[in-house]
PABAMI-139097 format. One line per field, with one value per residue (C-alpha): x, y, z; residue in three letters; residue number from 1. Coordinates in pm, 1 decimal. Example, Ala and Ser with C-alpha at 12.3 -4.5 7.8 and 13.67 -1.06 7.14 Angstrom:
<nodes>
east = (1230.0;1367.0)
north = (-450.0;-106.0)
up = (780.0;714.0)
code = (ALA;SER)
pos = (1;2)
</nodes>
This chain:
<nodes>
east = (0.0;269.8;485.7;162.0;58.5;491.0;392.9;93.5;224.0;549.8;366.4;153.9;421.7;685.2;400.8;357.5;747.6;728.6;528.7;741.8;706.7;776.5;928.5;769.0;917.2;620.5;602.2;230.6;245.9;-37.8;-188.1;-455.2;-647.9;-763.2;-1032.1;-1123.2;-1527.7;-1531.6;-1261.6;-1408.0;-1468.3;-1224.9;-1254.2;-1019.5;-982.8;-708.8;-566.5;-262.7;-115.4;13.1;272.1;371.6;581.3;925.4;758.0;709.4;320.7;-14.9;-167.9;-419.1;-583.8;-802.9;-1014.5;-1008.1;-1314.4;-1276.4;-1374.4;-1242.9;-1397.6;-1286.7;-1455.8;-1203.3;-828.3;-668.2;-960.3;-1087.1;-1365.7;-1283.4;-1445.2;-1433.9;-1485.2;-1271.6;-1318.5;-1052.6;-985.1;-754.0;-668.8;-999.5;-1183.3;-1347.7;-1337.5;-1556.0;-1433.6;-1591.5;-1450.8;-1463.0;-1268.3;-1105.8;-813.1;-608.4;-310.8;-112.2;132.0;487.5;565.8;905.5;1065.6;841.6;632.9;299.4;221.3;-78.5;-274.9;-613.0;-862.1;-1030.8;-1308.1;-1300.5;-1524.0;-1445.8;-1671.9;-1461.3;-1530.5;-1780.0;-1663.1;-1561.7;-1737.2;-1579.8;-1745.9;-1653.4;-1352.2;-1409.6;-1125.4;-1006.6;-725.4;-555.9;-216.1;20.5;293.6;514.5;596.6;877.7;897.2;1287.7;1353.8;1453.4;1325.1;925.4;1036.0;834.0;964.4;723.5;726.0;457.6;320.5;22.0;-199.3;-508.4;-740.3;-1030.5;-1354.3;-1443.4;-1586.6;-1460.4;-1128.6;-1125.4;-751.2;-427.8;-302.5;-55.1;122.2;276.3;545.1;665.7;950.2;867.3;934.1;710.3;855.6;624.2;703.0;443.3;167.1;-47.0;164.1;355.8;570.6;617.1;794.5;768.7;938.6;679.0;723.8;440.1;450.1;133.0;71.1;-164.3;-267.3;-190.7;110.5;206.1;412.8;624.9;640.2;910.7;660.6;815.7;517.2;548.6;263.0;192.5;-80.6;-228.9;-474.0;-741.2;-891.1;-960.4;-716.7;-886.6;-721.6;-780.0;-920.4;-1147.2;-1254.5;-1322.0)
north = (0.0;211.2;153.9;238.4;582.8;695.9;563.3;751.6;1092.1;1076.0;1061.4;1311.6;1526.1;1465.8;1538.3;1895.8;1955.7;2218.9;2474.0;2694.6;2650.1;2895.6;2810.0;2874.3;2778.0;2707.7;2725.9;2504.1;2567.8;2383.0;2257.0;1963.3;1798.0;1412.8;1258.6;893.1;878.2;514.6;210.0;292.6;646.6;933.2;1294.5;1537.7;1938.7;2103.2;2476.5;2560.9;2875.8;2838.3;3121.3;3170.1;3345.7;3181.2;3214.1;3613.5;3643.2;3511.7;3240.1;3089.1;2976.5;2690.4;2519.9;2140.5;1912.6;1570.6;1210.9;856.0;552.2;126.8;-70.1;-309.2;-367.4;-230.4;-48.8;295.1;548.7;903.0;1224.8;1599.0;1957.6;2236.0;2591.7;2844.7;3204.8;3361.3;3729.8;3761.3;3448.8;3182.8;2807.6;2541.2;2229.8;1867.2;1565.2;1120.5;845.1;495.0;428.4;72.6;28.5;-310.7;-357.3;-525.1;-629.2;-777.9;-448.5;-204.2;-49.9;-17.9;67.6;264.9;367.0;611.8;741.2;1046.1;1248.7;1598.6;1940.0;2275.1;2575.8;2845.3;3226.1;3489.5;3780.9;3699.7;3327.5;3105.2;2687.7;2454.7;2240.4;1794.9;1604.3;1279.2;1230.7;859.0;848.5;586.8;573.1;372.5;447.3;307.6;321.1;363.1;115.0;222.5;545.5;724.4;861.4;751.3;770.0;829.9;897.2;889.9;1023.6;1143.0;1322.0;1486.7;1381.7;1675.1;1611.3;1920.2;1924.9;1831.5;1841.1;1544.0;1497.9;1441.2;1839.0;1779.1;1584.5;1550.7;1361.1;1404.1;1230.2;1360.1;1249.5;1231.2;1260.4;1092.8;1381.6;1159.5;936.8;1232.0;1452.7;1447.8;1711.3;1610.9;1772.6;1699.5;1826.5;1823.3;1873.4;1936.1;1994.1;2115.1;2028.3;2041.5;2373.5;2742.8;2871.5;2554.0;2588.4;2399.5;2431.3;2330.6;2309.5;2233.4;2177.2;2147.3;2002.7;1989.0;1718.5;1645.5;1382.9;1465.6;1168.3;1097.0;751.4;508.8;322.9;33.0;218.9;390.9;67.6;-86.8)
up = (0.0;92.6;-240.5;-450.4;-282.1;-322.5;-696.8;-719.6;-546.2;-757.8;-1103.8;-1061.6;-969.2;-1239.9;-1463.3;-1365.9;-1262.9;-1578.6;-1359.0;-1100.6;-738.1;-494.2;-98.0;227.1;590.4;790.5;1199.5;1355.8;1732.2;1925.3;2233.0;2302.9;2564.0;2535.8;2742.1;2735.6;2781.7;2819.0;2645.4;2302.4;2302.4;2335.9;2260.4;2167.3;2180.9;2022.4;1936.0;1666.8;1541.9;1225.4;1105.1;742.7;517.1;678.9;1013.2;989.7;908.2;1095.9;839.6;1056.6;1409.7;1471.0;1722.1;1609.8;1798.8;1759.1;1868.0;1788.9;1858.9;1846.1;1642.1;1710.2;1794.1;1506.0;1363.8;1470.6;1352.9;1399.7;1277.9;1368.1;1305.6;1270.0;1298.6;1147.3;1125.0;832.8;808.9;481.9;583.0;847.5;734.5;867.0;814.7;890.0;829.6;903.6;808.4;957.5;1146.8;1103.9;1311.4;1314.8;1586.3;1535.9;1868.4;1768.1;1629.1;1876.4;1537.1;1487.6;1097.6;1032.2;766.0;800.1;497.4;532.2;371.5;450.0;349.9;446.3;412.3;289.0;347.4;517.3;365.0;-10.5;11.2;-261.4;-353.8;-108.1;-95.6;-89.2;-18.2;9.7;247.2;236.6;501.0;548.1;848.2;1082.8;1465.7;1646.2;1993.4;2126.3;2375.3;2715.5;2674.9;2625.4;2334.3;1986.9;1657.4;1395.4;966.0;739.4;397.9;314.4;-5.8;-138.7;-387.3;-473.5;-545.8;-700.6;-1049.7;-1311.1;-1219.6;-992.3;-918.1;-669.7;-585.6;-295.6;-87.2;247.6;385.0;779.5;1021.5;1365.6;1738.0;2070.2;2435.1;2746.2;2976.7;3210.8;3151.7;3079.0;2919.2;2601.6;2405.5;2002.1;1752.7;1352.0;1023.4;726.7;348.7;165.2;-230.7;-427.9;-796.8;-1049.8;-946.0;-1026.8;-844.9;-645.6;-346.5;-160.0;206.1;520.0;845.7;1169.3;1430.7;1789.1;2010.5;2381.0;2463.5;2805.7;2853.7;3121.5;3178.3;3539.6;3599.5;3826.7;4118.7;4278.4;4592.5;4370.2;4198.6;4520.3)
code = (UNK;UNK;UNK;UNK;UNK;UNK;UNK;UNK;UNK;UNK;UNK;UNK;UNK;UNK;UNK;UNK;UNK;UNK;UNK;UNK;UNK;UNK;UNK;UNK;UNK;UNK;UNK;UNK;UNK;UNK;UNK;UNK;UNK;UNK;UNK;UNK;UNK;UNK;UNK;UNK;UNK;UNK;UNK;UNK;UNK;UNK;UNK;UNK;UNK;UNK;UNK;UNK;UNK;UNK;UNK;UNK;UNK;UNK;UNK;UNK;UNK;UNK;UNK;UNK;UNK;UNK;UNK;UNK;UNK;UNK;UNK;UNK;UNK;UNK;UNK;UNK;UNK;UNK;UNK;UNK;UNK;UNK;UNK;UNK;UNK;UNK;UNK;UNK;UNK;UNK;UNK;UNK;UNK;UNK;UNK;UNK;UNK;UNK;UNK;UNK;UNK;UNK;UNK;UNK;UNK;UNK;UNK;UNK;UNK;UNK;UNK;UNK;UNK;UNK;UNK;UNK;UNK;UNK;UNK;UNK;UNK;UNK;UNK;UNK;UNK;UNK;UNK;UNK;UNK;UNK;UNK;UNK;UNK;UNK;UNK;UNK;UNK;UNK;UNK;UNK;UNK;UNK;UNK;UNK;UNK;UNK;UNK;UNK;UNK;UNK;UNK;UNK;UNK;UNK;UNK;UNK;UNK;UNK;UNK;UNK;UNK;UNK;UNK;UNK;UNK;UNK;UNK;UNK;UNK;UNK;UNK;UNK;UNK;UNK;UNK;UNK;UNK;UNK;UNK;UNK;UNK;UNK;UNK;UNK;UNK;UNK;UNK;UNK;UNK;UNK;UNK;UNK;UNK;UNK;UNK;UNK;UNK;UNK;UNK;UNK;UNK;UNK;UNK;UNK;UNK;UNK;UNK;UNK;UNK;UNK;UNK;UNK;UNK;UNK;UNK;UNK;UNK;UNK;UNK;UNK;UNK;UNK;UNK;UNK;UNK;UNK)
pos = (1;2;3;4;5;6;7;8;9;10;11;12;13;14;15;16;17;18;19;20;21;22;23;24;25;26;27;28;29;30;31;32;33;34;35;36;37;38;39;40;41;42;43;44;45;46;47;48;49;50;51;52;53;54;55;56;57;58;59;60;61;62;63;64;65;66;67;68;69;70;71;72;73;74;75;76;77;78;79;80;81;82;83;84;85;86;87;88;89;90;91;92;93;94;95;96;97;98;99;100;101;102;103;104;105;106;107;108;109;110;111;112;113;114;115;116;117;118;119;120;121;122;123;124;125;126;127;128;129;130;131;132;133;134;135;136;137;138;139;140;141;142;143;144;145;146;147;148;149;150;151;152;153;154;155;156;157;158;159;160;161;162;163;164;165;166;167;168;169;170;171;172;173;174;175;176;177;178;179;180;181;182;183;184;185;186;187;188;189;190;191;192;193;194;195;196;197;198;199;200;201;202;203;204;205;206;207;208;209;210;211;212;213;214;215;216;217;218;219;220;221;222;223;224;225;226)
</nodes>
């Protein structure tokens, strides 16, 4: 699966390497809370602050709501919705897919893969049509032994829906890191390129993110079971 999504990303893009690109360095800052309503069903709430222009200009903000749930071991439902605020516009965006994770207990991995459909409303002030994506993500996570630290790479890309031109325009490839600070809190940091194509003025960004996550959910003892 993995070999034929590299395939798919990499012939799309040698097919348009005639346009010219421009460069962006890209700083997502964020924070966000996790709380476990019962062994299937977990929430999320998150915030980021995403800076552009080689970190110098305000891009966007966003309130991300989300929830997962286990349909079984290695398969997971999850869906969301997103608010965002731009310097010209407010987006809306909602979005579901499936979550498959297969655990290599021998080597410490886990290999993933996820599929998501997402729509965003874009604009309030100069509204513009909507934007339909589909979202398919493939990735590996090691786990270092000895230490709560969690290695993690992946690639991702974007197929519109949008009439007619129904088509791959970008993709996304990442090799980040996550430190256990304690069982509830974790610091992760991850390097992203992303390179657009088939679109007018592609661009092709460097995004370092950095995340703080705390997970809130009230950890019973035994005293409190008993």
């Amino acid at each position: 699966m993995l070999r034929a999504l590299l395939i798919i990303v990499s012939f799309s893009a040698l097919c348009h390497v005639g346009y010219s690109q421009s460069s962006d360095v890209v700083l997502w800052d964020g924070f966000s809370l996790e709380y476990e309503i019962s062994d299937p069903l977990s929430v999320s709430l998150s915030n980021e602050l995403r800076l552009n222009n080689n970190i110098s200009q305000f891009k966007t903000a966003f309130t991300n709501l989300s929830f997962s749930y286990k349909i079984s071991s290695p398969l997971k439902l999850d869906g969301g919705y997103r608010f965002s605020l731009t310097l010209k516009e407010n987006r809306h965006r909602f979005y579901g897919g499936f979550n498959y994770r297969h655990k290599i207990k021998s080597i410490r991995s886990t290999l993933y893969g996820r599929l998501r459909l997402q729509h965003t409303v874009v604009g309030t002030e100069r509204p513009r049509g909507p934007e339909t994506y589909i979202r398919p993500k493939l990735g590996m996570k090691y786990n270092v032994k000895g230490l709560p630290l969690t290695v993690f790479t992946g690639i991702e890309t974007w197929y519109s829906l949008i009439k007619p031109d129904y088509k791959f325009d970008r993709f996304r490839v990442q090799l980040g890191m996550s430190y256990e600070v304690t069982k509830r809190n974790t610091l992760s940091l991850t390097y992203q390129y992303q390179n657009e194509f088939n679109v007018k003025d592609p661009l092709y960004s460097h995004i370092i993110a950095f995340e703080v996550g705390v997970d809130i959910t009230q950890k019973k003892d035994k005293k409190d079971k008993e």
